[in-house]
N, C-alpha and C positions, 0 to 999 in steps of 0.2 A: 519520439518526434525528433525529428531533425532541422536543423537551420540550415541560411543557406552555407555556407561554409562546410555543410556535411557535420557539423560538430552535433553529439545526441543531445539530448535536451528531457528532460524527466519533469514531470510534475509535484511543484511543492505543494503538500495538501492542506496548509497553509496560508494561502496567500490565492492558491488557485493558478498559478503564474507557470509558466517552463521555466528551466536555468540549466546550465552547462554544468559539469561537473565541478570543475573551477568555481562556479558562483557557489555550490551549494558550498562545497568545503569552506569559501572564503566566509560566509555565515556564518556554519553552522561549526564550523572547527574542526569537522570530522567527515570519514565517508561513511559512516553508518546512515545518516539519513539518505543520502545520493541513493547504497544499499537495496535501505528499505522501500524504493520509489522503483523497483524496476516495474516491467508491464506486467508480467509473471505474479509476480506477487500481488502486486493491485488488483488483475483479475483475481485471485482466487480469495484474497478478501473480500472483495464485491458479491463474489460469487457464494461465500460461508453469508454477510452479511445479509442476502436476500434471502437466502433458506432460512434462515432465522428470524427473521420479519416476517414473511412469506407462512412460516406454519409454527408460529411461536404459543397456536391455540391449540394445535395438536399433537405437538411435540413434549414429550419428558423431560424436566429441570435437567436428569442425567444428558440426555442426549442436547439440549442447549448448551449446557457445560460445553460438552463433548466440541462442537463445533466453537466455541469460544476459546478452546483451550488450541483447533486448529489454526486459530484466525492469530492467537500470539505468536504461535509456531511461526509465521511468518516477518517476528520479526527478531529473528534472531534465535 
């Protein structure tokens, strides 16, 4: 997302709010959360999260793992 300013603006998931990269660091003390908020990575957590919900009655603890161990991969 963008403001007007053109400055990006990322979702705290948290709070549920946008914030500039300046706001996030001024919180959170770090860029690792800013990081962990791009749109890339959100969709493909979203996207491990709903297969995993979605066929958690048909799927193998192994292969559950399996997409839980991809969903950390993303952070970091």
């Amino acid at each position: 997302m963008q403001d007007k300013n053109n400055e990006e603006r990322r979702l705290d998931p948290w709070d549920h709010k946008f914030y500039t990269q300046t706001e996030f660091v001024e919180y959170y003390g770090r860029y690792s959360e800013w990081d962990f908020q791009t749109p890339t990575l959100i969709l493909k957590r979203k996207k491990i999260n709903d297969m995993i919900f979605r066929y958690n009655k048909v799927l193998k603890k192994d292969n559950i793992n399996h997409l839980l161990d991809k969903m950390i991969e993303t952070f970091g």
